[in-house]
N, C-alpha and C positions, 0 to 999 in steps of 0.2 A: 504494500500500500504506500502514497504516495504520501512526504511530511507535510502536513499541513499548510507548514510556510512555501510551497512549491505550487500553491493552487491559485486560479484568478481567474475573473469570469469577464469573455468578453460584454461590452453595455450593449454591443448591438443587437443580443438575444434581449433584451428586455428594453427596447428602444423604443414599445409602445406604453409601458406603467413608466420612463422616465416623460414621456412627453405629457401626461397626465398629472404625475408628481415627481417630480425631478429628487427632492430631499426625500422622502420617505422612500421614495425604490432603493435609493443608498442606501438607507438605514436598516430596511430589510436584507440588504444584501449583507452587511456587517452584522447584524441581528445571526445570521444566518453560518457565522463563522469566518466568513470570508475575511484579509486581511491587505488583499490586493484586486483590481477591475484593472481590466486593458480598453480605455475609453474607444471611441470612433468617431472621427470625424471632429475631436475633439474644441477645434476653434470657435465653433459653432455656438458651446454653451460652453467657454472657458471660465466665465465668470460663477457660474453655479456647482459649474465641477471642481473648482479651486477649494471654496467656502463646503463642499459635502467632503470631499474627500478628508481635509481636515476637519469635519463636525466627527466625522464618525469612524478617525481613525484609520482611514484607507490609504493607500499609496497605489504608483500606476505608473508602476515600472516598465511596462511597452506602452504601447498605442499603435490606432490604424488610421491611417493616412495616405491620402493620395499624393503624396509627396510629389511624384513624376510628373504630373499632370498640374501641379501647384504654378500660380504667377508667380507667386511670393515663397521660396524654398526659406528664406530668413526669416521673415514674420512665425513658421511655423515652428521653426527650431526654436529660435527664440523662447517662444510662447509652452515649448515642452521643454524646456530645460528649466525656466520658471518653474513648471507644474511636478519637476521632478521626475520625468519622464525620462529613461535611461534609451529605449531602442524606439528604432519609429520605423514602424511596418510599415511596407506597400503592400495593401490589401490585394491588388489586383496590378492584370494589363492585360491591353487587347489578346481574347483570343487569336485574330489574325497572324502577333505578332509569331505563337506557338508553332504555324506549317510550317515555317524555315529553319534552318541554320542560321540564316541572317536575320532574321526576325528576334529568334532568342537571345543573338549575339548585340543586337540593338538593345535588349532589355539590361543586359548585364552592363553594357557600357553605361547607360542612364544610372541603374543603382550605384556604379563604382562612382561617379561625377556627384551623383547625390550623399553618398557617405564619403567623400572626399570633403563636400559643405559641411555636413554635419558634425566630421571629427573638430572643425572650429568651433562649434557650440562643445564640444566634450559629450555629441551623441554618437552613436550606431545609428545602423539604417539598417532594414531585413527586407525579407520578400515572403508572404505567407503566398500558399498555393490554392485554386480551386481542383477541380477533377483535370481539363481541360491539361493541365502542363504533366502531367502523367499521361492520358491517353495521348501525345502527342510522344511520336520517337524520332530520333535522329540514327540511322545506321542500329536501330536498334534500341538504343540509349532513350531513357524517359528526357522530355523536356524540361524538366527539374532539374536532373541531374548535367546535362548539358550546359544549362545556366550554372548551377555552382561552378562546375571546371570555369568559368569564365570569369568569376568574383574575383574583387580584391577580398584579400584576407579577413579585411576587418568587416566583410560583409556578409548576416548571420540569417540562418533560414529558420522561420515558422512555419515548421509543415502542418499544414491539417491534415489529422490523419484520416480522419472520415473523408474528405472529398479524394486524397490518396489513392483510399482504398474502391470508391466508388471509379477510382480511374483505371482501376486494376494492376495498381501496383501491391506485391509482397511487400509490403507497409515494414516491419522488421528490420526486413533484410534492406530495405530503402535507406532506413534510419542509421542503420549500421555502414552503411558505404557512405554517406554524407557524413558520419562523423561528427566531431564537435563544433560543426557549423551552424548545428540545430540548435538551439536556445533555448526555445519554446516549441509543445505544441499546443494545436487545439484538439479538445479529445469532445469528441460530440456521439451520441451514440442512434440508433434508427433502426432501417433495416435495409442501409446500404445498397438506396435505390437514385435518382438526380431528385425525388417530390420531396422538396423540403418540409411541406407537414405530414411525414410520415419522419420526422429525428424525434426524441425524446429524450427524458433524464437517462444523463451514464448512469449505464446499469441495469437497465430499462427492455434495451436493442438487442439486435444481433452483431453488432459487431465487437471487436475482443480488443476492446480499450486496455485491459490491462496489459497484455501480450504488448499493446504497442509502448506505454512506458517502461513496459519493462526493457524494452530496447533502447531507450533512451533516460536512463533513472535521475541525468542531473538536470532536465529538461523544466521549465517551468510549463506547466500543465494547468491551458487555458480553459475551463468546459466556455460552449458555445453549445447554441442552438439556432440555426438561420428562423426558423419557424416551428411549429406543432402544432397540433390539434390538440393538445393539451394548453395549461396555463403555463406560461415561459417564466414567471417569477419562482413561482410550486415547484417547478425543473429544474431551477437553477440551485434549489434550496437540496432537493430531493440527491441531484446529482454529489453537491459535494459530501453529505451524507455515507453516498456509495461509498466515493471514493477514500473518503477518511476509513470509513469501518474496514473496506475491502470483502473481496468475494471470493475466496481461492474456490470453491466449488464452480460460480458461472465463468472464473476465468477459466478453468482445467476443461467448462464444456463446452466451449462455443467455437 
């Protein structure tokens, strides 16, 4: 089982109780054990997420950002290195960029040029993945992994393992050849199909969350949920429950 202090829930599964009540979704979420959130989109409500994070004892140690896409690559470092925000994910890029070799090799030059900026603020810069850069190959070779070989060093990856796995990657063995590039993941669980309201509380699903930290044990382990058909606050509660108590029977069977 995973230490407590290693767990942090991305805000964008619960992106509809903060637009509702921005301070009491924190509160719940710290109410709940939590002692870290990985914001999104974070400039947005920087002023509310400053004032909850401190009311209720949180820190938020990554974050998701469209960095690449950003006018202002400064205003946002800036604005995270204030909030104490150590890594600053790219959530995404064009799928298109995935059919090539040069497409890929466009995305890795962008991150390297952007964590070249950000090492002056004293940040990282990462790359989380959806399905799309696994089922893309090069010679073989997942899209993922293409991209790392083309990192600068100090450029660190948040795999989701869930969309990973829906890309039909051996998640494990992925985790293990990327090495200590990984940081973080997102651990989301479901039943490993693209319908985002079919994910639910780790723990819940079919897929074998533990197996995947267990490949990666220094890993900070995001739960996320894009959507449900359940309640995504309940889930978010319910998940870290799992994952504190741990399951060695659902993980030995899935």
């Amino acid at each position: 089982m995973p230490n407590p202090d290693q767990l942090s829930v991305q805000l964008y599964t619960v992106r509809g109780a903060l637009e509702e009540d921005f301070d009491g979704t924190l509160a719940k979420i710290a109410a709940f054990g939590y002692t870290q959130v990985e914001p999104f989109a974070f400039t947005r409500y920087l002023s509310e997420l400053t004032a909850g994070l401190s009311a209720h004892g949180l820190t938020a140690p990554t974050t998701h950002m469209g960095l690449l896409a950003a006018d202002d690559q400064d205003e946002i470092l800036a604005a995270a290195r204030e909030l104490g925000i150590k890594t600053v994910i790219v959530p995404s890029s064009p799928r298109t960029a995935w059919e090539t070799a040069e497409g890929i090799a466009g995305v890795a030059a962008d991150l390297n040029a952007a964590a070249t900026k950000a090492a002056e603020y004293g940040l990282t810069v990462g790359y989380h993945n959806h399905e799309y850069e696994l089922v893309s190959t090069i010679d073989g070779v997942h899209g993922l992994e293409v991209l790392a070989e083309q990192l600068d060093d100090g450029v660190v990856l948040e795999v989701d393992t869930y969309w990973a796995h829906v890309g039909g990657a051996d998640v494990p063995a992925l985790l293990e050849r990327l090495g200590d590039r990984v940081v973080a993941l997102h651990i989301k669980d479901g039943d490993g199909s693209l319908d985002n309201k079919k994910q639910v509380a780790v723990g819940s699903g079919s897929v074998p969350v533990d197996d995947y930290m267990a490949a990666a044990p220094n890993a900070l382990f995001v739960v996320e949920l894009d959507d449900s058909e359940g309640d995504l606050v309940e889930a978010v509660g319910a998940s870290r429950a799992y994952l504190v108590a741990g399951s060695a029977d659902k993980g030995g069977a899935r």
